[in-house]
Structures are given as C-alpha cells and as structure tokens.
C-alpha positions in Angstrom: 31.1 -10.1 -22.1 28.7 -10.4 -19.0 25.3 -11.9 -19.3 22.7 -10.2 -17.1 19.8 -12.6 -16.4 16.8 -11.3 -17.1 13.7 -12.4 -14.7 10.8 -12.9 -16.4 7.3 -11.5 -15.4 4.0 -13.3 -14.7 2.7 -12.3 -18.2 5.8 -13.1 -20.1 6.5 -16.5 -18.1 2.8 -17.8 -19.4 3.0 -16.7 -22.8 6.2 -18.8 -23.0 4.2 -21.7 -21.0 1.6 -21.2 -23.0 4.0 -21.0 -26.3 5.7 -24.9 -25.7 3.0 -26.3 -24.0 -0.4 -25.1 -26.4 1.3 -23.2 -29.4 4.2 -26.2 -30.2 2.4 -29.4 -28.8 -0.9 -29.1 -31.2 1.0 -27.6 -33.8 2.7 -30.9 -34.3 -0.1 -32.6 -33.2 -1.7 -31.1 -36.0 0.9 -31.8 -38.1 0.9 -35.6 -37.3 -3.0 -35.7 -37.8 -2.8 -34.4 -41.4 -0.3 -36.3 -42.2 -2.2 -39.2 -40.8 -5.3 -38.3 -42.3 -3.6 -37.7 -45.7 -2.5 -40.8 -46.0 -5.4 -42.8 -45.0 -7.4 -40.6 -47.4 -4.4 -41.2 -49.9 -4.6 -45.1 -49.3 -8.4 -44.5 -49.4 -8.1 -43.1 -53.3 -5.7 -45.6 -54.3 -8.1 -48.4 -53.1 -11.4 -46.8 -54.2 -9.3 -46.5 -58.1 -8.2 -49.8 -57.9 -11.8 -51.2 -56.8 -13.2 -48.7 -60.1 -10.8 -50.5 -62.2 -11.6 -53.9 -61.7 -15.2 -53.1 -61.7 -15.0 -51.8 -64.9 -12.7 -54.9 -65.7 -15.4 -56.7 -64.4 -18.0 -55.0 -66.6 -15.5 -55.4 -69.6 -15.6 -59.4 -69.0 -19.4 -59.3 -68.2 -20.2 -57.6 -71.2 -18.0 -59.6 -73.4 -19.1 -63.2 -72.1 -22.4 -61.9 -72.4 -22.4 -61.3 -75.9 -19.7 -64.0 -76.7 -22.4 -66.4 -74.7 -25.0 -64.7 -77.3 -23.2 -65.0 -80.1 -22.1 -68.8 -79.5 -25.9 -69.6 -79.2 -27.3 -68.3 -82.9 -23.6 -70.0 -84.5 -26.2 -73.1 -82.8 -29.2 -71.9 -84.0 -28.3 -71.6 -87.9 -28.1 -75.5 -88.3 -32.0 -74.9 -87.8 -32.2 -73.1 -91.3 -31.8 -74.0 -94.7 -30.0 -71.9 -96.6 -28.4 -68.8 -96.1 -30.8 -66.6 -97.2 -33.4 -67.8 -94.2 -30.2 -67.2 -92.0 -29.6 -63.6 -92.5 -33.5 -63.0 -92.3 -33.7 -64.2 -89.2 -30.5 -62.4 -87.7 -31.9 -59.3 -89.3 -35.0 -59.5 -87.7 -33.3 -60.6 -83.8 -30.5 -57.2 -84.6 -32.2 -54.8 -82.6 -31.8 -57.1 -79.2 -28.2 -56.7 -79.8 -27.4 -53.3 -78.8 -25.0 -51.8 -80.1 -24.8 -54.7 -83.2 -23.7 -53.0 -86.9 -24.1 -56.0 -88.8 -23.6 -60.0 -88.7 -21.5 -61.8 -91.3 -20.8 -65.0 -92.8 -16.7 -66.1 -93.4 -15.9 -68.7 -95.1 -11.7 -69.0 -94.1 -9.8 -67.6 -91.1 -7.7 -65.1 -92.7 -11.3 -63.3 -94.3 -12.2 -63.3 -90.1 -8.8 -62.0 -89.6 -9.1 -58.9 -92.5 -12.2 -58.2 -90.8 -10.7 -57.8 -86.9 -8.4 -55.4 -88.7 -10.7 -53.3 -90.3 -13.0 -52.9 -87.4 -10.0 -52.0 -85.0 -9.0 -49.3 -87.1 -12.5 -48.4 -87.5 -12.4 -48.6 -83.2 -15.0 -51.4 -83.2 -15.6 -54.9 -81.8 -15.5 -58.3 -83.7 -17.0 -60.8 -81.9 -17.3 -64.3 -83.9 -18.0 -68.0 -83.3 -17.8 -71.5 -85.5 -20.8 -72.8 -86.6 -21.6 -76.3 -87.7 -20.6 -76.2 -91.2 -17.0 -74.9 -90.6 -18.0 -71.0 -91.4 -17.7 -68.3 -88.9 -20.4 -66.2 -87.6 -18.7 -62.4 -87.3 -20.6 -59.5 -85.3 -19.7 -56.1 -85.6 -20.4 -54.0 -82.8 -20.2 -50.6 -82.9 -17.5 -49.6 -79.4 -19.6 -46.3 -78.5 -22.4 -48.4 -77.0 -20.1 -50.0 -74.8 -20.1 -46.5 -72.4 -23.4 -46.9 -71.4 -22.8 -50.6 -70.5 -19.7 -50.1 -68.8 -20.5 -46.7 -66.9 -23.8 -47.8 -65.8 -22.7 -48.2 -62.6 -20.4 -45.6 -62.2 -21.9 -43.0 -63.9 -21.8 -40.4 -60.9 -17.9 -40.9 -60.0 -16.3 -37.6 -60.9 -13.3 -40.2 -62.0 -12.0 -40.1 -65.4 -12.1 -43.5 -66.9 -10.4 -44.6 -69.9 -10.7 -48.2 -71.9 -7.7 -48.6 -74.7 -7.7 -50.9 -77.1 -4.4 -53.2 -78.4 -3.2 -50.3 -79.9 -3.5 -47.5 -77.4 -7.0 -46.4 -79.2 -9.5 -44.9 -77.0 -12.5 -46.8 -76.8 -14.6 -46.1 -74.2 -14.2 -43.4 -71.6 -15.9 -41.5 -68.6 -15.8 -37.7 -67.8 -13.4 -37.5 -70.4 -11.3 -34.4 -70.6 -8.3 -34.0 -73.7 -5.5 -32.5 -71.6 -6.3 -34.9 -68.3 -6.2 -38.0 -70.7 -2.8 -37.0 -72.9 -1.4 -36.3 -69.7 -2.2 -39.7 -68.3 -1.5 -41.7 -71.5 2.4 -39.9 -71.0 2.7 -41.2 -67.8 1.6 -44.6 -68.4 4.7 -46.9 -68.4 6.0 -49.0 -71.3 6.3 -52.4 -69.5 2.7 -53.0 -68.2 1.7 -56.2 -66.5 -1.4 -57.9 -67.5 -4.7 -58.7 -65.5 -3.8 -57.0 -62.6 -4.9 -53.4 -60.9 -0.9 -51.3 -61.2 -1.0 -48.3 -58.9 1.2 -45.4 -61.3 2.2 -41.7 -61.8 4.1 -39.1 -59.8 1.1 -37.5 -57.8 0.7 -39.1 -54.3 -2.7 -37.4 -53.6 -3.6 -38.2 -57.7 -3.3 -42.3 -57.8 -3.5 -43.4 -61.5 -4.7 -47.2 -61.7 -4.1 -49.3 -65.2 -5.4 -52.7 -65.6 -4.4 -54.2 -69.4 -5.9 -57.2 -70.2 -5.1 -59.8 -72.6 -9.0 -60.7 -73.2 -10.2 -58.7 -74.7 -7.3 -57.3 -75.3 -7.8 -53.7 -73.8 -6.5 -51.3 -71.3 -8.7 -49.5 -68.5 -7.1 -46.5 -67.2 -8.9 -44.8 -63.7 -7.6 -41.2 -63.1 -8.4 -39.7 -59.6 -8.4 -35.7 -60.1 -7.5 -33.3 -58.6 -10.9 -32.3 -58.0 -11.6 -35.4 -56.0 -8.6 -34.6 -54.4 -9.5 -31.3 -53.2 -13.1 -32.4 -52.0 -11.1 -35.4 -49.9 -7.8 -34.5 -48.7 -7.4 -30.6 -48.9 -10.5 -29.9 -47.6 -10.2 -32.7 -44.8 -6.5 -31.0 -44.2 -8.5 -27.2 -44.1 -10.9 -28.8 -41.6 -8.1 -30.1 -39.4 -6.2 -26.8 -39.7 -9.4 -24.5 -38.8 -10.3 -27.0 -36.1 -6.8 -26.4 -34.8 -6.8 -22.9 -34.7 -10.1 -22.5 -33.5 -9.0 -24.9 -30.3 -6.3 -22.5 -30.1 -8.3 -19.6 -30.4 -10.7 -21.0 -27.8 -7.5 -21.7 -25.5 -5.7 -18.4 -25.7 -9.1 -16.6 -25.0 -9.4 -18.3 -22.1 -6.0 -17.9 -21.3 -5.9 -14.5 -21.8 -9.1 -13.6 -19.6 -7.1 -15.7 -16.6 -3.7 -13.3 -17.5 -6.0 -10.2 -17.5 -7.5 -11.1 -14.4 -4.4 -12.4 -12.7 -2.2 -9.2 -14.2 -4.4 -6.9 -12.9 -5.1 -8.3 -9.4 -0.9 -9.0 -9.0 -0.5 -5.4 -10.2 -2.8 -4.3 -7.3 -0.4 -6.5 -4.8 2.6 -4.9 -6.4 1.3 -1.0 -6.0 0.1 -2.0 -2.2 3.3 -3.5 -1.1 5.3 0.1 -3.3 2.5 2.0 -1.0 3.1 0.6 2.3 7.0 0.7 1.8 6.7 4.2 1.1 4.7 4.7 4.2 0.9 4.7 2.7 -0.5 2.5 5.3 -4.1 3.4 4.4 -4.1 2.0 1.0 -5.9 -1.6 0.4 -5.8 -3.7 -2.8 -9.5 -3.6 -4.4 -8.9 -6.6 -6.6 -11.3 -7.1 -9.9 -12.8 -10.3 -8.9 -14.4 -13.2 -10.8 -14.4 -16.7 -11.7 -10.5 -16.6 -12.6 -9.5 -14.6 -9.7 -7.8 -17.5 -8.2 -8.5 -18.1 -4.1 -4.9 -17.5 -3.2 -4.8 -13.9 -4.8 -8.1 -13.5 -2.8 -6.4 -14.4 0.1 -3.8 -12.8 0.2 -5.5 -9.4 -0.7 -7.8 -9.8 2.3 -4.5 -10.8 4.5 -2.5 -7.3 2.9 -5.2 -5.3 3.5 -5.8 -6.9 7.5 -2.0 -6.3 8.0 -2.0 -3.0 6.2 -5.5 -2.0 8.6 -3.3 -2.9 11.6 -0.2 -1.4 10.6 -2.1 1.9 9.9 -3.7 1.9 13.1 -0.7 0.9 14.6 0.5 4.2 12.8 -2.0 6.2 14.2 -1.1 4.8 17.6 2.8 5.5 17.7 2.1 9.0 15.9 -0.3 9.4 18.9 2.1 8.6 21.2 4.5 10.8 19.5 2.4 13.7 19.7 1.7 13.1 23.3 5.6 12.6 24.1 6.1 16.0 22.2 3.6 17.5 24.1 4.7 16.1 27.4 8.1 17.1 26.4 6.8 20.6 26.2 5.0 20.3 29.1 8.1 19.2 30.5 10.2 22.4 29.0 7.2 24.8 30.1 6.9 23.4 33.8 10.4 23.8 34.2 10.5 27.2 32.6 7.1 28.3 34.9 8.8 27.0 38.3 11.9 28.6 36.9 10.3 32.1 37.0 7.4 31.4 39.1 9.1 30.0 42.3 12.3 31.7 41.5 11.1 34.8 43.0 8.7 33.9 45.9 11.4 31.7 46.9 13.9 34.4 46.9 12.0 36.6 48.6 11.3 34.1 51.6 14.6 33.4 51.8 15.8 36.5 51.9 13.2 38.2 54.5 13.6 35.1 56.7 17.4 35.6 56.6 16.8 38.8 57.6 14.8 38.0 60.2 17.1 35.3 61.8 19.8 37.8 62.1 21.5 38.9 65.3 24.0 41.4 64.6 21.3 43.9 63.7 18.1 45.4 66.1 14.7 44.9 63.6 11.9 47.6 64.6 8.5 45.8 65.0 7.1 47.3 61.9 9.9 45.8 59.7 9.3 42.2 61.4 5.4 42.8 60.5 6.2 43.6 56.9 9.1 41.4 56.3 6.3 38.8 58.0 3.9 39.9 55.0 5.6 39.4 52.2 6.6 36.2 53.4 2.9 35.1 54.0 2.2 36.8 50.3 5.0 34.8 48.8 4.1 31.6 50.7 0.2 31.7 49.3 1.5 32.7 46.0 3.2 29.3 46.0 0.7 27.1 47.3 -1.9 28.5 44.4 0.7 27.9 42.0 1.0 23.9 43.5 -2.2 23.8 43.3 -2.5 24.7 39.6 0.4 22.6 39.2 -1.8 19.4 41.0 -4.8 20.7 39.5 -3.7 19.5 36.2 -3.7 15.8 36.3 -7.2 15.5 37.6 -8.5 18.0 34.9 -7.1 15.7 31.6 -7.7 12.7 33.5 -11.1 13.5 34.6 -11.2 12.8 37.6 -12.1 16.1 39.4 -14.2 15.5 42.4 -17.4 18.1 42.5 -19.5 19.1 45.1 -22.8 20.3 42.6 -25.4 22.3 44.6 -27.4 25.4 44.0 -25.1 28.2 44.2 -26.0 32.0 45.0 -24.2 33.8 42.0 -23.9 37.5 43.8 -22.6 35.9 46.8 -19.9 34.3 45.0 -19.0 36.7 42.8 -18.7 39.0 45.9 -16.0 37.0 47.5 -14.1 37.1 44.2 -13.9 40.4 44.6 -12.8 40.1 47.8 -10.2 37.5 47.4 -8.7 39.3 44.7 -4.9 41.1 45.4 -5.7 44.0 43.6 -1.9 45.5 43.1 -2.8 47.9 40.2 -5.6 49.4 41.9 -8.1 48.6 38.9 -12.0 49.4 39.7 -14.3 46.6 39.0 -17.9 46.9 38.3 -20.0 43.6 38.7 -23.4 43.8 37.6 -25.8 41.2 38.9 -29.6 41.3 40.6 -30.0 39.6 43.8 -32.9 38.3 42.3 -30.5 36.1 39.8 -31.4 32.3 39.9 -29.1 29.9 41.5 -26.8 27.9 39.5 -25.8 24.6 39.8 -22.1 24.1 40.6 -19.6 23.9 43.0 -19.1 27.2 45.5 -15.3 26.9 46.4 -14.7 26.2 42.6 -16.8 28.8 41.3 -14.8 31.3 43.4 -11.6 29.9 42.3 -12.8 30.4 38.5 -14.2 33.9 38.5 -10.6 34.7 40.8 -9.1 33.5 38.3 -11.0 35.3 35.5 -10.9 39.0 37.3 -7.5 39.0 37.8 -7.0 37.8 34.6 -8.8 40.8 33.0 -7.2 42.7 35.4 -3.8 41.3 34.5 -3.5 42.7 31.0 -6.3 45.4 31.5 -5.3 49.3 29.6 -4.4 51.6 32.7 -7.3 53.8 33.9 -10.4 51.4 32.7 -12.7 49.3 34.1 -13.2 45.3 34.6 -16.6 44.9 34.8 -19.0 41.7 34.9 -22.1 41.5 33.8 -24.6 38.6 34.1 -27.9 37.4 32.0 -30.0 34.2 32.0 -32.8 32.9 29.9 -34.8 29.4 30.6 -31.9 26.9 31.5 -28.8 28.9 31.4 -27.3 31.3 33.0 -24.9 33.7 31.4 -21.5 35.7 33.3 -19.3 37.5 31.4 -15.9 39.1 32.3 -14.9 42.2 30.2 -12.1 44.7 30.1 -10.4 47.0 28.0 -7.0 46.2 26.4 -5.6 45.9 22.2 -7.9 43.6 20.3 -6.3 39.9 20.3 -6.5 37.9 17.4 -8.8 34.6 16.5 -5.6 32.8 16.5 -4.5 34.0 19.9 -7.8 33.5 21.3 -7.9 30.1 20.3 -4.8 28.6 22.1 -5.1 30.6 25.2 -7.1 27.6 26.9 -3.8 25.5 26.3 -1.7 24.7 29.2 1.4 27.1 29.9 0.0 29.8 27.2 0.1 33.4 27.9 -0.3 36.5 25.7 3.2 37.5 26.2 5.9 35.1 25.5 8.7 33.9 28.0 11.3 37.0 26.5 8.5 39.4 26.7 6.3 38.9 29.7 5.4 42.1 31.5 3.3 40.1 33.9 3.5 36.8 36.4 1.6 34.0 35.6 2.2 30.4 34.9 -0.3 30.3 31.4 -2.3 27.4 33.1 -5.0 30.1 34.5 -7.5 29.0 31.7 -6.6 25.6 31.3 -8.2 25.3 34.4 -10.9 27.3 34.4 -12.1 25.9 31.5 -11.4 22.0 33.1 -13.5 23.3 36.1 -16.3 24.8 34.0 -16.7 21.9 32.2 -16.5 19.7 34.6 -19.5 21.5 36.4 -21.7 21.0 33.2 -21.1 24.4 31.9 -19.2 26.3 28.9 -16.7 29.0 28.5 -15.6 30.8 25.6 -13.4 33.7 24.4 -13.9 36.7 22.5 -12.2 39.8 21.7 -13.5 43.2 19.5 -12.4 46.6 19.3 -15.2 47.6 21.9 -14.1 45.0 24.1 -10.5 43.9 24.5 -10.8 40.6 25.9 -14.2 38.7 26.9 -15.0 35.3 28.6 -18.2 34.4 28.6 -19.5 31.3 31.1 -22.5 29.6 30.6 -24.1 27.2 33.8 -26.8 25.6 33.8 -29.7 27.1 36.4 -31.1 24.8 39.1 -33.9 23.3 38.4 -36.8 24.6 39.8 -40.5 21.8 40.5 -43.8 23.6 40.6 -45.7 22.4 43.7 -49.8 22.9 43.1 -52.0 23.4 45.9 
C-alpha cells in the first residue's frame, strides 16, 4: 500500500494550529480549573458544615450551661424559704423567665429523678436537675421544641439542614427540615461514631454530611449540605468557568477567522495572479481586500507581483512590437526583393541587351537604330534611378527625417510640369482645371512635382481605355484643395485603406497588368505630410479612384496705408 502525502493548505494548516494550540490547551486548562475550583469549593462546604456543627454544638453547650447555671442557682435559693409550699410559689411565679420551662419538681430519691429522665425522653423533652441543701432534687422539665429558636438563632438563613438527636436517635431539634433529606441522612450515618468531635461522612463529595455526637448532653447534631447549596456553589461556579471558556474561545476563533478570511482571500488573489501570468495574462494585478489583518508581507508582495507583472507586460508589448516590426521588415524584405526582381529585371535586360548590341562589330548599325537603341537605354536608365530613389526615399520618410525646402509655391506652374514630365505610353488625355488666380501654397516645388507625377500617372496607370484623368482644384480660407480623378471599377474601403502601405498595388504579384513597385503612395503621402498637408483616398461609382490633397495656403499680412 503506498501512502500519498497530502500537503496541507493555509486554511487547513491553521485550523489544526488553531485545534492543538487554542481548542486542546484551554480545554484542559479548563478542565484543571474546574477541577481546581471544585475542590476548593468542595473543601469550602466541608469546612463551612464542620464550622455549623460546632456552632450549633456550641449553642447546644451554651444553652445547657446556661440553664444548668440557672437551675443550680434557685436549688440555692430554696434554703431561703420555709416550707415547700412558699417554694413552689415562688418558682411559679419566676416560670415564665425560663423559656421553654413545663414545670419544676421536687424528688425525694435518685431512682424518682431517674423515672422522670425516662419519661421525658420518650416524651422528647429535657430534664435538667440539681441538689439542693436538704438532699432533694430540684427537676425542670423543658419542653425540646423551644430549643430551635435558641439554637437556630444564628443560623436561621443557612439553607443547611440541621439535625439535633437525642441518646436514642430521636429528633429533637432541626432546621429546614425535609422527611426524605433526613431518612436519607439518618441511613447513611455510620454505626461506630466518635464523640465530641466534627466526623466528615456520606458518599456525595460535592454533598459533605458533618455529625458531631456528644456525650453531654448526650445528643447528636447532624449538618446536611444540599444539593441546592451545591448547585448555587460548585455547578454554577463550574457553568461560569465553562461559558467563560467558550466565550474566550468564541472571542478567539472570531478573530481567527476574520485573519483566515482576510489572509485566504488575499493568498487566493496571489494564487490566480501567478495561474494568470503563467498562462501568459501579463496585464492582470492582484487587488487585495485590505485591512488591519492584511498582514505587510502579503502587501508587499502584491505591490512587488503587480510591479514585475507591469514590467513583464510592457516588456510584452515591447518584444510583440519588435515582432511585429521583424514581420514587417521581413516582408519588407520579401517585397523589395520581389520589386527589384521585376522592377530592375527588365530595365536591366534591356540595357544590357541594346548595349550588347551596340558594342558589336560583326554587324554595320544604321544611325537611326544607334539613336533608338540609345533611347531606350536612356528610358531604362531613368526608370532605374526613380525607382532608387523610391527605394532611398523610404528611410527618410518613417524616420522623419525628410529635408524640406517650404516656400510659396505657384500651383498652375507646378501642376504644368507634371504634365509635362509625365511618359504618357497609353496616350490618355488629361484635363487639369485650375485659375491662375489660385493662391500660392506652402510647400516644396521639386517635391510637389514629384507628388502630382506620381499621382497622374498613377490615375493614368489603372485608368478605363478611352477616359479622362482630370484634376481639379478648390480652396477656402487656409487650405487649398487638388484632387486627381479618373475612371476605372469602384475599389473597395478595404483596398483603399492599405494602398498607402509600402509595396501595395491593386493587382497582386501573379496578376499585375502594370509596372510599379507599390511604394508610389507611400511616398506621396510621407511627402504630403511632411509638407504640413493631408491626402486621402476615395472611390464611387462616378469616380473610380480619387486622391484628394489638402496644403495649407501661404499666409498672406494686410499692410494699411
């Protein structure tokens, strides 16, 4: 059988923490403190029933010297009368100070005083007698209920049951007396008892029963702790400690679990930033829940993730840049080698061949084939040095770096030698339309010819057989406006907007029907802009193809005389 260890997570790993060292340690620390506290409050009870018993002991003696002392003193004072009769009258009348006092007696012999004793135990009461000085006995019966409120006096809000026994086991005096409590105490009392001293007894540790038996007076006093005391001392002291416990530990995991919410949520955050950036979401940044349990390390090292993740993105950015530039010089590449593969191809050819031609000497060459071979060398040569100069054009147009001559320019005059410069092969008709009263513009003249070159034969290029380039001009305020039309199938939007891209022609490299390099745009538009101007591209059903240019007009100051 393999055992696969199983790694714990954050929230698991506290609750166990928090299981052995909260849960476990005051669990047995509450355990130990009851038991502690149940055994100082058992000690407490014992003590406190001991200390009842010997005060009602005490109370017991107290009383009994008291009346004994009493009792001693009128045996004295009946040598002061002289007969018996004068005796009892004056016992009569001093009765009612002795509480509790049935009757007093006169005995001649000890075994009358002991038929006496006899009959007033049965009957449950006290005999009290002393000698007097003709040899009788003076006997006082007392009457044993009196002796509760003696006795109890002190005591009499102690919810304890108190018992006083006589020789015999008879109940003489008792306090918060209950029939079932005392039967079941009597049956636990033991049968060997010592005498005149407080015995701890019975088989409840929280209920300590305390006998004291006595040999004089012969009684037994019997304290019974309840179970009521005992609920009002130790169970409720062992609720207290229980609910103080768990209310500790209530107060504990609450905090406990706010700090795992907190930290849970904010290490979750970590977790789905570092599954993000692995699977290549370099934007995303951790937004932690912050308060005063976010601890500073989590808060650190969100701000640290989300600096690296901010450089790693733009360090994204950057290399997908430079991707896209290395595609694009890549197809810069493929398209310059494909333009100088069919642009200089055939010029190169064709000066090649014509001056082969010419440098031959086994054949006589008429004057007019020299002139035209000469031509179409000349043609062929300038056809390559514009394309060069496209080619050099280039760099200085994305880098910006085009030098301008700006001055006020003469729009018809320019436009004229555009027309003029232009190799018109298919014979197209152009129509320009433009008022020598037309503002000067502010550009550069050479540049300005290049672009509307450019432009016509452009039109012309891909113009319908039969029709008409024409260019027409407007201004308003600032601007001057000069747009090249012709006639030819409408192109669409999409068309339109990539024909200003380098090496882009309306007919593709397996169906060109024209020569070209596709970089005729690119630079006019890099000149046009260049000069502070605009040009843009259109195309409707009424008109083919369209390029309108916008310049800005010199600026003319008003002198006032």
């Amino acid at each position: 059988m393999n055992f696969k260890f199983h790694r714990l997570k954050i929230v698991e790993q506290i609750a166990l923490v928090f299981f052995f060292a909260v849960i476990i340690p005051m669990s047995v620390s509450g355990f130990i403190i009851n038991n502690i506290n149940q055994q100082a409050v058992r000690a407490q009870l014992r003590d406190y029933a001991i200390m009842m018993a010997n005060v009602v002991s005490d109370e017991i003696d107290f009383y009994s010297s008291n009346v004994e002392g009493r009792v001693h003193q009128l045996s004295l004072t009946m040598k002061y009368f002289g007969n018996d009769y004068e005796k009892k009258n004056y016992l009569n009348s001093i009765k009612k100070d002795f509480k509790g006092c049935e009757k007093f007696q006169f005995v001649n012999t000890k075994n009358e005083l002991d038929k006496i004793k006899e009959q007033n135990r049965q009957e449950h009461k006290a005999t009290i007698h002393s000698v007097m000085d003709d040899g009788r006995y003076l006997v006082v019966t007392y009457n044993t209920s009196s002796l509760k409120d003696e006795l109890f006096r002190s005591i009499k809000d102690d919810n304890r049951q108190i018992y006083v026994l006589s020789q015999d086991g008879k109940l003489i005096a008792q306090h918060n007396y209950k029939e079932e409590d005392f039967k079941k105490t009597i049956s636990l009392l033991p049968k060997k008892q010592k005498f005149n001293t407080p015995v701890v007894f019975g088989d409840v540790k929280n209920q300590p029963l305390v006998y004291v038996k006595k040999d004089n007076p012969k009684i037994t006093i019997i304290v019974n702790t309840t179970e009521k005391i005992t609920n009002n001392t130790i169970n409720k002291n062992r609720l207290k400690i229980i609910l103080s416990i768990l209310a500790a530990i209530s107060v504990i995991f609450g905090v406990t679990l706010s700090y795992i919410f907190y930290l849970y949520i904010n290490i979750r955050q970590l977790f789905k930033g570092v599954i993000a950036i692995s699977k290549g979401n370099y934007e995303r940044q951790i937004r932690l829940l912050t308060s005063a349990f976010t601890p500073y390390e989590i808060v650190f090292l969100s701000k640290e993730f989300n600096r690296m993740a901010s450089e790693i993105h733009k360090s994204y950015l950057q290399l997908k840049k430079n991707n896209i530039e290395l595609k694009q010089l890549n197809e810069f590449r493929s398209n310059l080698i494909d333009t100088v593969s069919h642009e200089l191809r055939t010029p190169l050819t064709s000066i090649q061949g014509y001056t082969s031609r010419l440098l031959r000497q086994d054949i006589e060459i008429d004057e007019n084939t020299k002139q035209k071979s000469l031509r179409i060398i000349k043609e062929q040569s300038e056809r390559l040095k514009h394309l060069i100069e496209d080619l050099l054009t280039i760099p200085d147009i994305e880098g910006m770096r085009l030098r301008m001559i700006t001055e006020p320019v003469w729009m018809p005059e320019i436009l004229e030698s555009a027309r003029m410069l232009i190799r018109n092969k298919r014979s197209m008709e152009f129509e320009i339309n433009i008022e020598d009263s037309f503002p000067k513009v502010l550009g550069d003249k050479n540049r300005l010819i290049q672009v509307f070159i450019n432009l016509i034969e452009n039109a012309a290029k891909y113009a319908d057989e039969n029709t008409i380039i024409s260019v027409e001009t407007e201004y308003d305020e600032n601007t001057a406006r000069i747009y090249v039309k012709n006639q030819c199938p409408k192109i669409s939007p999409k068309q339109l907007s990539k024909l200003f891209e380098k090496f882009v022609r309306l007919d593709d490299n397996t169906t060109r029907t024209t020569r070209g390099t596709g970089l005729g745009l690119f630079i006019v538009k890099g000149l046009i802009e260049a000069m502070n101007g605009s040009i843009n591209l259109s195309s409707t059903d009424e008109c083919g193809f369209c390029v309108t240019v916008e310049l800005p007009l010199e600026v003319r100051s008003e002198v006032s005389i």
